[in-house]
VOKOL-209882 format. One record per residue (C-alpha): residue in three letters; x, y, z; residue number from 0. Coordinates in steps of 0.25 Angstrom, whole numbers, plus 5000, padded with zeros to 4 digits. Example, Ala and Ser with C-alpha at 12.3 -4.5 7.8 and 13.67 -1.06 7.14 Angstrom:
2
+-----+------+------+------+-----+
! res !    X !    Y !    Z !   n !
+-----+------+------+------+-----+
! ALA ! 5049 ! 4982 ! 5031 !   0 !
! SER ! 5055 ! 4996 ! 5029 !   1 !
+-----+------+------+------+-----+
This chain:
351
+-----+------+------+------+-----+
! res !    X !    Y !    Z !   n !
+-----+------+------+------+-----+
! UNK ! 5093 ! 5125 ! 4902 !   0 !
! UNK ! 5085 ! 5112 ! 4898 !   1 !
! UNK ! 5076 ! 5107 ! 4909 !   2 !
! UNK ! 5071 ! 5093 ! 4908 !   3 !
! UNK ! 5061 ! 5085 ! 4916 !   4 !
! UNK ! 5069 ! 5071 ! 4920 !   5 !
! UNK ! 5059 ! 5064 ! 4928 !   6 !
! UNK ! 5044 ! 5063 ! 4931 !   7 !
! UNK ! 5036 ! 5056 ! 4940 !   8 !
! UNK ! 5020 ! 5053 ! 4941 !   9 !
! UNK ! 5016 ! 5046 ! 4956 !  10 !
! UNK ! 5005 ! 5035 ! 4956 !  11 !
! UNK ! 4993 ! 5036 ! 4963 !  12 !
! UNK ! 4988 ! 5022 ! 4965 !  13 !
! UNK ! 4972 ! 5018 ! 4968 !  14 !
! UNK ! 4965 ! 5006 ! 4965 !  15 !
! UNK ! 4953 ! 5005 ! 4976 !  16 !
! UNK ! 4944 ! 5017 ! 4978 !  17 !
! UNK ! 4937 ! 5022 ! 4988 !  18 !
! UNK ! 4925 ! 5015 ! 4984 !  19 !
! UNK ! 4930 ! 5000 ! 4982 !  20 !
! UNK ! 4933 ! 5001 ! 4967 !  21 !
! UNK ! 4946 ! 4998 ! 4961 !  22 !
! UNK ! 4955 ! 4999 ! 4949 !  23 !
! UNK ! 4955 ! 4986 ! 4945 !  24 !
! UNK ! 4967 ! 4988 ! 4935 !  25 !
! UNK ! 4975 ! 4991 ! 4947 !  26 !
! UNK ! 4968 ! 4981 ! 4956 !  27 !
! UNK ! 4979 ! 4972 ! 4964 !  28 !
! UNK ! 4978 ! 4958 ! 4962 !  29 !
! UNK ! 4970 ! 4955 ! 4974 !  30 !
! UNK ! 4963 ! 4942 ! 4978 !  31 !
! UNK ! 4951 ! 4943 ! 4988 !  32 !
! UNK ! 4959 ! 4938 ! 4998 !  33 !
! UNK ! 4969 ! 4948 ! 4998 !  34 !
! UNK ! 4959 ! 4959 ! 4998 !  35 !
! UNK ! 4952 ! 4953 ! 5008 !  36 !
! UNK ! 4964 ! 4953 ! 5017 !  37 !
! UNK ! 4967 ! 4967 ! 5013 !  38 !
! UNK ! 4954 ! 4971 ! 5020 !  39 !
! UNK ! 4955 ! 4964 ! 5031 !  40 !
! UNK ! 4969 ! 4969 ! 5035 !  41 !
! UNK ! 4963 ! 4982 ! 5033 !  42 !
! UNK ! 4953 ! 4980 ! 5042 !  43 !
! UNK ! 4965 ! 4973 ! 5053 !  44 !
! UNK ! 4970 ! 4985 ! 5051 !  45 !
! UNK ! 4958 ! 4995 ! 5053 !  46 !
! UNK ! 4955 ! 4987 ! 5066 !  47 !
! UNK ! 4968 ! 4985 ! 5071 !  48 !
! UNK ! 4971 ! 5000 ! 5070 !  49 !
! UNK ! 4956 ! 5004 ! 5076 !  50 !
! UNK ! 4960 ! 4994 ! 5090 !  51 !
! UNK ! 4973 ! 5001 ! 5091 !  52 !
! UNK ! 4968 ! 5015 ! 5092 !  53 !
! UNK ! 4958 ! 5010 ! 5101 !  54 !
! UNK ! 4968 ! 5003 ! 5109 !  55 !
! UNK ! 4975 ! 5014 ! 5110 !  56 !
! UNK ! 4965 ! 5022 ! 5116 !  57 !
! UNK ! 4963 ! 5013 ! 5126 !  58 !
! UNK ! 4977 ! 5014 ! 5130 !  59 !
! UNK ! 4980 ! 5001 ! 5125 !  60 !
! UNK ! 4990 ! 5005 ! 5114 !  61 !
! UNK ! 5000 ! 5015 ! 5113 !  62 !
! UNK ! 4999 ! 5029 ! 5102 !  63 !
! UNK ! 4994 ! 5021 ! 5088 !  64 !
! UNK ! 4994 ! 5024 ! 5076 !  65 !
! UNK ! 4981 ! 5021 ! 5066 !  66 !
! UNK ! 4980 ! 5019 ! 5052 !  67 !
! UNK ! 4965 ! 5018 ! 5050 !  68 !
! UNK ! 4963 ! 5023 ! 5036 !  69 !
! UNK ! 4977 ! 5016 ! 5030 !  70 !
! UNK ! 4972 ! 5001 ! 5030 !  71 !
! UNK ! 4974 ! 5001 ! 5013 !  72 !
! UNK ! 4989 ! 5006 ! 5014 !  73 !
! UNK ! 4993 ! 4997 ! 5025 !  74 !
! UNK ! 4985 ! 4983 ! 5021 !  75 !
! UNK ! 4986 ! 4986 ! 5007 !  76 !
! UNK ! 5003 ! 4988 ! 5006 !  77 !
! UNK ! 5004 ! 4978 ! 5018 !  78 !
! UNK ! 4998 ! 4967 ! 5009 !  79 !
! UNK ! 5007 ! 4968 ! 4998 !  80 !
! UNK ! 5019 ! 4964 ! 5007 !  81 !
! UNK ! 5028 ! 4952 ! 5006 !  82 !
! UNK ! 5030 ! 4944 ! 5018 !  83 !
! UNK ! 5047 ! 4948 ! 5015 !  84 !
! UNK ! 5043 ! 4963 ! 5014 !  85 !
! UNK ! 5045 ! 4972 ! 5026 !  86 !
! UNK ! 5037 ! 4982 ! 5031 !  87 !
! UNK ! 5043 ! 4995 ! 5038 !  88 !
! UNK ! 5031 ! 5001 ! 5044 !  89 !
! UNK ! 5028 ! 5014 ! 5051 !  90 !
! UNK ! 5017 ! 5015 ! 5064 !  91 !
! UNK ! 5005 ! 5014 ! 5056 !  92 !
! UNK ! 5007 ! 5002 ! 5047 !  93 !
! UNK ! 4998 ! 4991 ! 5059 !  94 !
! UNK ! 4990 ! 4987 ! 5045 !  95 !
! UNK ! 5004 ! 4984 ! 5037 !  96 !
! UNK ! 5008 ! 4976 ! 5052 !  97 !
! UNK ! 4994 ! 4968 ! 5051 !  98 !
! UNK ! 4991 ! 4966 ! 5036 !  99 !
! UNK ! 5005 ! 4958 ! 5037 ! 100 !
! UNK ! 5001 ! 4950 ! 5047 ! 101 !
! UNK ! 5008 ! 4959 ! 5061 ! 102 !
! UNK ! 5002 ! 4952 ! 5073 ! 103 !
! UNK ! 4993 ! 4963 ! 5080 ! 104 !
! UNK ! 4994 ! 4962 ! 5092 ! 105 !
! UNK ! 5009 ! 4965 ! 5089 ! 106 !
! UNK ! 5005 ! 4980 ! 5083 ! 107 !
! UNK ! 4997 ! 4981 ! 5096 ! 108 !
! UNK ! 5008 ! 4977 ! 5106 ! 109 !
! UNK ! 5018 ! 4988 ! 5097 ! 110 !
! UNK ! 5008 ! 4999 ! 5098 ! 111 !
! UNK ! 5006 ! 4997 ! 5113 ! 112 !
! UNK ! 5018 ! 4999 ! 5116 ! 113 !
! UNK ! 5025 ! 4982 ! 5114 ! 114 !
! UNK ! 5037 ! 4984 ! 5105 ! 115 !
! UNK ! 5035 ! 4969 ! 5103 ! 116 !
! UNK ! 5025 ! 4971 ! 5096 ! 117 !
! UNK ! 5034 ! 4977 ! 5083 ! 118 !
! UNK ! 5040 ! 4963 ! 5082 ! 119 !
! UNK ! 5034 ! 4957 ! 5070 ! 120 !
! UNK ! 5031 ! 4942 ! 5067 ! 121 !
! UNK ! 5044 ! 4935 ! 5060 ! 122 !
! UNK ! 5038 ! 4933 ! 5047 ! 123 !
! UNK ! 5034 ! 4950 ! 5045 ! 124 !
! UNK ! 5045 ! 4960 ! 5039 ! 125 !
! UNK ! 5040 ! 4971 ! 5048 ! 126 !
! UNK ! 5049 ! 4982 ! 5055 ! 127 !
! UNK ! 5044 ! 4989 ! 5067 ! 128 !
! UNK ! 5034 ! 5000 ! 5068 ! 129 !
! UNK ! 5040 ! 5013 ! 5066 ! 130 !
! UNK ! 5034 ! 5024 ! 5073 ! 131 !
! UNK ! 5045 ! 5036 ! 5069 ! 132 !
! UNK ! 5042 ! 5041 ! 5057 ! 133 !
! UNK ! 5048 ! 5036 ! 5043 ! 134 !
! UNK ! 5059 ! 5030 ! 5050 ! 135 !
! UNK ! 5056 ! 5016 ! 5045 ! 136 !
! UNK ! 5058 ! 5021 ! 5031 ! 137 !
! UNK ! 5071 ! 5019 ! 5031 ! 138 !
! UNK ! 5072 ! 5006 ! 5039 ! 139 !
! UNK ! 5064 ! 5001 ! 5026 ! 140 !
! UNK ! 5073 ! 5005 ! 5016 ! 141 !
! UNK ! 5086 ! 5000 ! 5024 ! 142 !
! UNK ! 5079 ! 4988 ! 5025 ! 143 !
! UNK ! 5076 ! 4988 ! 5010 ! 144 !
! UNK ! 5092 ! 4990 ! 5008 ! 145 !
! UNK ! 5094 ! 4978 ! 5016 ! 146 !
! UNK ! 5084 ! 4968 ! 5009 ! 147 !
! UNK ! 5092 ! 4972 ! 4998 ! 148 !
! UNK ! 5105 ! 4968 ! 5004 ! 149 !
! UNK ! 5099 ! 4955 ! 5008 ! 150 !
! UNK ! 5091 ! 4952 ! 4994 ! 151 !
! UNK ! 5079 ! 4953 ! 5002 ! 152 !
! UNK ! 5067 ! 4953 ! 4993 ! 153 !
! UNK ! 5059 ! 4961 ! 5002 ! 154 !
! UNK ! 5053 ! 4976 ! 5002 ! 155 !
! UNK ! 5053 ! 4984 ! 5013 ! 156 !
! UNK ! 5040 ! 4992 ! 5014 ! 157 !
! UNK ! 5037 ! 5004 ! 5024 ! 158 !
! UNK ! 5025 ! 5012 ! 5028 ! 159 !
! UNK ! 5025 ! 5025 ! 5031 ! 160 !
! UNK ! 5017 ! 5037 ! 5033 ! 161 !
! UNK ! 5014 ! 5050 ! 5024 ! 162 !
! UNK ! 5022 ! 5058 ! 5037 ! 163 !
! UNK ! 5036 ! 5048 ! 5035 ! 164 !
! UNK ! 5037 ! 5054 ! 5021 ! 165 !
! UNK ! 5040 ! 5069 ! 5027 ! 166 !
! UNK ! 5053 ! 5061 ! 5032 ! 167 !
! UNK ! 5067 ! 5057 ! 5031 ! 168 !
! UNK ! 5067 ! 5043 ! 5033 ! 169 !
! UNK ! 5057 ! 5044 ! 5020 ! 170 !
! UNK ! 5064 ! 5050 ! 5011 ! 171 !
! UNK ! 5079 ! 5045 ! 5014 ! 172 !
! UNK ! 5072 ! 5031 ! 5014 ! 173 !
! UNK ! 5066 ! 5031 ! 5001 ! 174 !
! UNK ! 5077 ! 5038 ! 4994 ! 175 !
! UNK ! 5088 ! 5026 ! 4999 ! 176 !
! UNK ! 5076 ! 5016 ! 4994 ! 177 !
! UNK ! 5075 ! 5024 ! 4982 ! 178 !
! UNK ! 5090 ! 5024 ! 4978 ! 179 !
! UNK ! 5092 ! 5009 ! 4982 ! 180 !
! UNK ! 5080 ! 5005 ! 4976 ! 181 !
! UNK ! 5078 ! 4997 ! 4988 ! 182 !
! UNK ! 5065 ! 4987 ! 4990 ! 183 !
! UNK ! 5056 ! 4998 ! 4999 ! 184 !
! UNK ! 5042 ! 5000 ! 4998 ! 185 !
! UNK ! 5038 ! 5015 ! 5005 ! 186 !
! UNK ! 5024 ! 5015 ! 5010 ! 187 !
! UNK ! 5017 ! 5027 ! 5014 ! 188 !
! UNK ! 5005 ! 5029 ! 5020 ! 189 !
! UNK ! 5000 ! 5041 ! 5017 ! 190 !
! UNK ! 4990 ! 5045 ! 5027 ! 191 !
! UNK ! 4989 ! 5059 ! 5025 ! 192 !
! UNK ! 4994 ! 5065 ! 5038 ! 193 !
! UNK ! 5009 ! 5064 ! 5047 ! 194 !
! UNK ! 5002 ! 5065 ! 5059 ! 195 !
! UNK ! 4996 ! 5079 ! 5058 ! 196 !
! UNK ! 5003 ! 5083 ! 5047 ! 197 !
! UNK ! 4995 ! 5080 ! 5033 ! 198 !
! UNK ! 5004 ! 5075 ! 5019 ! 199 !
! UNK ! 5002 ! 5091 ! 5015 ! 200 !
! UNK ! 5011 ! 5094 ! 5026 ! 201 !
! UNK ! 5023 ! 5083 ! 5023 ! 202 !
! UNK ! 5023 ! 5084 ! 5007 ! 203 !
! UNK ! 5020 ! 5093 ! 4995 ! 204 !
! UNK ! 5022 ! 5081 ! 4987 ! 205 !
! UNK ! 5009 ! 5076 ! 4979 ! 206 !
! UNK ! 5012 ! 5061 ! 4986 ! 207 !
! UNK ! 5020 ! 5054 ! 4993 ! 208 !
! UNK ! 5022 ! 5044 ! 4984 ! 209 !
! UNK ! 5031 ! 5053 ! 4975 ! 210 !
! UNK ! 5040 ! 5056 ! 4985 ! 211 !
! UNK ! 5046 ! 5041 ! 4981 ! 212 !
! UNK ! 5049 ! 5048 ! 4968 ! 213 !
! UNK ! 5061 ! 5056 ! 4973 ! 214 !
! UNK ! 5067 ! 5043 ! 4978 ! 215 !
! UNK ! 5065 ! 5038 ! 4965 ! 216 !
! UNK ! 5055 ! 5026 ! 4966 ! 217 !
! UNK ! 5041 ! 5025 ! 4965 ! 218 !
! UNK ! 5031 ! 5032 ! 4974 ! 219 !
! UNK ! 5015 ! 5028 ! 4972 ! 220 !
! UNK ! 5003 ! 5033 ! 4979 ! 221 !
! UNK ! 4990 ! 5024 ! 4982 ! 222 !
! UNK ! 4978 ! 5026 ! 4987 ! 223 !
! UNK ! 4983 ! 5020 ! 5002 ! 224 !
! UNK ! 4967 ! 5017 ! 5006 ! 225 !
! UNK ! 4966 ! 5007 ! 4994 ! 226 !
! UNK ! 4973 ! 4995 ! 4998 ! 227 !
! UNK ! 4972 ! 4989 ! 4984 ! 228 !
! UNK ! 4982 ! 5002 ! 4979 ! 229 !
! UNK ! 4991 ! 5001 ! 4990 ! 230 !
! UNK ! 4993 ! 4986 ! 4989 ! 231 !
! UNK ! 4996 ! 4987 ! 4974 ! 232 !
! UNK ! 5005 ! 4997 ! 4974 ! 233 !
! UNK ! 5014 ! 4991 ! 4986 ! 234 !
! UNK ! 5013 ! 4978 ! 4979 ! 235 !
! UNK ! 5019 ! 4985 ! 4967 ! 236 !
! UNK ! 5029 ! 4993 ! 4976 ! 237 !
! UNK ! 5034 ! 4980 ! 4984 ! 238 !
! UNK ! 5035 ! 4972 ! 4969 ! 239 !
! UNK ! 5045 ! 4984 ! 4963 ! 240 !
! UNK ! 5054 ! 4982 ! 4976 ! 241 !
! UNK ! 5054 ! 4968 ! 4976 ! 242 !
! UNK ! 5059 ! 4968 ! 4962 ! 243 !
! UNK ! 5070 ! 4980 ! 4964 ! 244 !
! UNK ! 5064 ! 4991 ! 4960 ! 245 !
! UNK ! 5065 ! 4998 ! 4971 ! 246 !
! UNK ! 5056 ! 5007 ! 4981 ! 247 !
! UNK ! 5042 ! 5012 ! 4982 ! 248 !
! UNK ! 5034 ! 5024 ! 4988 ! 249 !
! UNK ! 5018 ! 5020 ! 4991 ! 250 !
! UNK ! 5012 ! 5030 ! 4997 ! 251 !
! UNK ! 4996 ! 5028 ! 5002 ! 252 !
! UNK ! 4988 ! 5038 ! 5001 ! 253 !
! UNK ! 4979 ! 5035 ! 5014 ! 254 !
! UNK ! 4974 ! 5042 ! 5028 ! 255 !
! UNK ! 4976 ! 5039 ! 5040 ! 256 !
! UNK ! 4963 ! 5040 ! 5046 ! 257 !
! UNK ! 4966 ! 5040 ! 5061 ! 258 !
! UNK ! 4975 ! 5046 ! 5070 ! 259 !
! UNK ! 4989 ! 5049 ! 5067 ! 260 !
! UNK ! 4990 ! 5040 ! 5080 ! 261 !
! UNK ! 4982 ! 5040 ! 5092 ! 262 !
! UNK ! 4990 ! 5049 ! 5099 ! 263 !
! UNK ! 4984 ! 5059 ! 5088 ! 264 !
! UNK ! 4970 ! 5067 ! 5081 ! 265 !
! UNK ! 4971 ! 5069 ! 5069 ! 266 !
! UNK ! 4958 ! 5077 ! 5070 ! 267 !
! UNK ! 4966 ! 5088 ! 5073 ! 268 !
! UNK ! 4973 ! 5089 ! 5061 ! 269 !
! UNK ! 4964 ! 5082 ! 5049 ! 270 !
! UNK ! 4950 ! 5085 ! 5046 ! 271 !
! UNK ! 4939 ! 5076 ! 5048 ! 272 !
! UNK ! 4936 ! 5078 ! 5033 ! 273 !
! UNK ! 4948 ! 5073 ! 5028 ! 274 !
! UNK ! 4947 ! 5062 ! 5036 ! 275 !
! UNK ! 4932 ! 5061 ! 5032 ! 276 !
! UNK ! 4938 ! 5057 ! 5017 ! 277 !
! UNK ! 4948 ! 5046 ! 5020 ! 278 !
! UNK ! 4938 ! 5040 ! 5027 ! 279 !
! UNK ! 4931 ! 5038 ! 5015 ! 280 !
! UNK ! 4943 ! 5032 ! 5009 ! 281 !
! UNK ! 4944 ! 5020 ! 5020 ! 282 !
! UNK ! 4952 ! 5009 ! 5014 ! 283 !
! UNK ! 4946 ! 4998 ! 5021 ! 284 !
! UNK ! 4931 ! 5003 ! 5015 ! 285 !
! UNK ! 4937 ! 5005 ! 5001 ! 286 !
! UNK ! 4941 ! 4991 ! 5002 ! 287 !
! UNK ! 4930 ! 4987 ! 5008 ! 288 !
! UNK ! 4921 ! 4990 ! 4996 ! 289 !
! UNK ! 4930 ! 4984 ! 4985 ! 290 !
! UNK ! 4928 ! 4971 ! 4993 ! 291 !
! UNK ! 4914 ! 4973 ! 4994 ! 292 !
! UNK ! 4913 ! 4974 ! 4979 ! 293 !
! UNK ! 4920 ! 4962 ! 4977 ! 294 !
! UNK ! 4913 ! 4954 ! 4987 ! 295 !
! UNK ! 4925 ! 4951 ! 4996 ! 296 !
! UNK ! 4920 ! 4962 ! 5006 ! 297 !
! UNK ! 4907 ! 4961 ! 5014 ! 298 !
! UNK ! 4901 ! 4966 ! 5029 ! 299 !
! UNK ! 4902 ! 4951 ! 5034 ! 300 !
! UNK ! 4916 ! 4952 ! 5030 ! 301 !
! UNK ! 4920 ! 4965 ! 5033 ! 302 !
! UNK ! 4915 ! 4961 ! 5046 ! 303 !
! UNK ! 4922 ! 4950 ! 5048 ! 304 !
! UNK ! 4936 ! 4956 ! 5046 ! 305 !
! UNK ! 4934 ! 4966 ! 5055 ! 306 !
! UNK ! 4932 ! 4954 ! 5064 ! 307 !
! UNK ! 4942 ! 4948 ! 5061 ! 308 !
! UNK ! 4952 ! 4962 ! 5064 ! 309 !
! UNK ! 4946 ! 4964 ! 5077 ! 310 !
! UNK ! 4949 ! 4951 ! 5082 ! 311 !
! UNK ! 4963 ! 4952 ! 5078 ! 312 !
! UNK ! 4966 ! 4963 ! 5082 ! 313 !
! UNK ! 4958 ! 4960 ! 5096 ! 314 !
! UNK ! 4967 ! 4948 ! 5098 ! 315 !
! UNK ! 4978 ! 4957 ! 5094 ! 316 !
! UNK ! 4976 ! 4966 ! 5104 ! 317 !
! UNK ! 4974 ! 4955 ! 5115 ! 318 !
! UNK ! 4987 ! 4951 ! 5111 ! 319 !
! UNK ! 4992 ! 4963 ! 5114 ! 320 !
! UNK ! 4987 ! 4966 ! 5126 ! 321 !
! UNK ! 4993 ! 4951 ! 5131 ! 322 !
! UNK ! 5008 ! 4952 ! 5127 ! 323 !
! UNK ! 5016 ! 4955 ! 5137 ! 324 !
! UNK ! 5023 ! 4968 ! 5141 ! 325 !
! UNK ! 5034 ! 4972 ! 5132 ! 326 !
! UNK ! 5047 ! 4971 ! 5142 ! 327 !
! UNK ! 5055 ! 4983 ! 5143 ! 328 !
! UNK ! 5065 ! 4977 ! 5136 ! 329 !
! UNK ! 5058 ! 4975 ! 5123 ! 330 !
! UNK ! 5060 ! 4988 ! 5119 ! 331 !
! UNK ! 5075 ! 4985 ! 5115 ! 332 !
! UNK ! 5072 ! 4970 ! 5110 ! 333 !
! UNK ! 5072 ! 4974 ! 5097 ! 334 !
! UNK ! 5079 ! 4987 ! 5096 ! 335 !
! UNK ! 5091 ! 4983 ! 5088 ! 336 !
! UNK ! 5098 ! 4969 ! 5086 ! 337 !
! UNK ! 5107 ! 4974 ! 5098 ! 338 !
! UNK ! 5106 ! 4983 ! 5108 ! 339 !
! UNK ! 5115 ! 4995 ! 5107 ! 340 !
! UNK ! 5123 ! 4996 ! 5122 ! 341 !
! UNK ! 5113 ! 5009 ! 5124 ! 342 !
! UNK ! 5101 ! 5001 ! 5120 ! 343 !
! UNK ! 5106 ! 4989 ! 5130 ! 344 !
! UNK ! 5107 ! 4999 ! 5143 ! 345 !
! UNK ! 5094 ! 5003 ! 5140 ! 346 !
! UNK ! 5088 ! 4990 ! 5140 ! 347 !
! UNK ! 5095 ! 4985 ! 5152 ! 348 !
! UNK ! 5091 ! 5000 ! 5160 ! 349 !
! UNK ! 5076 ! 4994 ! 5155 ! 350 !
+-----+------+------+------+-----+
């Protein structure tokens, strides 16, 4: 009997910005001030946006939310390396992916207090509704990958998705059909550490979930999701090798979600205040923070300013949710389908 090895495989790990502002400048991203400048202050849009919701919330002005203090880099880093034609496939906790493309949000607002209006995008962004159910956009974003195909649609479809959405179906029968087809998908998991309660030892044996994209056979990278300069790059490289035909991509960010699961929850009862203690000290908007500084495009004035400039958009954003009308009854099944099953239509006349 002759035994012979006929593959091998070795799974990056990506990191360019550490914990103290320095970088790799090899692997540096072509970057202008600019650009970094409005990486930071969508990080901080998002930071405040996500700190008035929960409050909100508490007041009894929202309904259940879901925070994402911690993930800034992932979201605002990947966000930013979109093409206006590309389409985003998000789950609950992407708001920064909604408001580093430009998501009107007073919009986000209105959806989580209960507005289904407020999952209608503006006509110029490629973005599919919120979706709360696990994993299930997954697939919508590879069937829309086969279809762009079809049409000779340049675009890659792009979804976000958490560490918990790996442990399903809809993950792995997704990326294997994206696999085989080659099709132009970019998978984006957020790898906060926890599925609810239950922490990445409890879902996977696995070393990463980045390899996982290896039994599918396309590539699967890990980064360093609170260094936005690492995320970036590699989607940046991931949405090139789609647009070009060479098929699917696994990114996942290595991050933590430092809040609650949503506010319906206490993650006190089930992760220690020591671990939480350590990613604290890994905060993506400070890491960033102190590469500006050290480059003169960061300074208190200017921090300052920005936060400014986040509360007032996000106070008028909340004034403008509070003055749009009640969603009608109705509104519920205005953009169910293209046409109402007979079922659908005797529920909306009995509403």
């Amino acid at each position: 009997m002759a035994e012979e090895t006929i593959a091998t495989f070795t799974v990056p790990r990506l990191t360019i910005l550490d914990e103290n502002g320095t970088v790799d400048t090899t692997l540096m991203p072509d970057l202008a001030g600019a650009d970094i400048r409005r990486m930071y202050e969508n990080m901080v849009l998002m930071r405040t946006f996500d700190q008035q919701a929960v409050n909100l919330q508490r007041e009894g002005r929202l309904g259940t939310y879901p925070p994402h203090l911690g993930q800034e880099a992932a979201q605002v880093g990947s966000a930013m390396a979109l093409q206006p034609t590309d389409w985003v496939f998000p789950s609950f906790r992407e708001m920064g992916v909604h408001l580093t493309l430009g998501y009107p949000a007073d919009l986000l607002l209105r959806y989580w207090a209960g507005d289904e209006e407020g999952q209608c995008p503006p006509e110029q962004l490629n973005i599919f509704p919120i979706c709360v159910s696990v994993g299930t956009q997954i697939p919508h974003a590879v069937g829309a990958a086969m279809a762009a195909r079809y049409r000779k649609d340049p675009a890659v479809m792009v979804t976000y998705f958490g560490d918990g959405a790996t442990s399903k179906g809809d993950f792995h029968e997704a990326l294997n059909l994206a696999g085989v087809l080659k099709l132009p998908n970019v998978f984006i998991c957020q790898n906060n550490q926890w599925a609810i309660s239950i922490p990445l030892r409890g879902q996977t044996a696995a070393e990463s979930l980045a390899q996982k994209a290896i039994a599918y056979g396309f590539p699967g990278i890990q980064v360093d999701g609170n260094d936005i300069f690492a995320v970036y790059r590699a989607t940046s490289e991931a949405l090139a090798r789609a647009r070009s035909g060479g098929g699917p991509a696994l990114i996942e960010c290595l991050t933590f979600r430092m809040a609650d699961h949503t506010t319906a929850d206490d993650a006190a009862r089930y992760r220690s205040p020591e671990e939480v203690a350590v990613w604290r000290g890994r905060d993506p908007l400070r890491r960033l923070e102190l590469f500006m500084a050290a480059r003169g495009l960061w300074d208190e004035a200017y921090g300052q300013s920005s936060r400014a400039v986040a509360e007032e958009t996000v106070a008028a954003a909340v004034r403008g949710m509070e003055a749009a009308p009640l969603p009608e009854r109705a509104a519920m099944f205005r953009h169910t389908a293209a046409s109402l099953s007979s079922r659908q239509s005797a529920q909306l006349e009995e509403a």
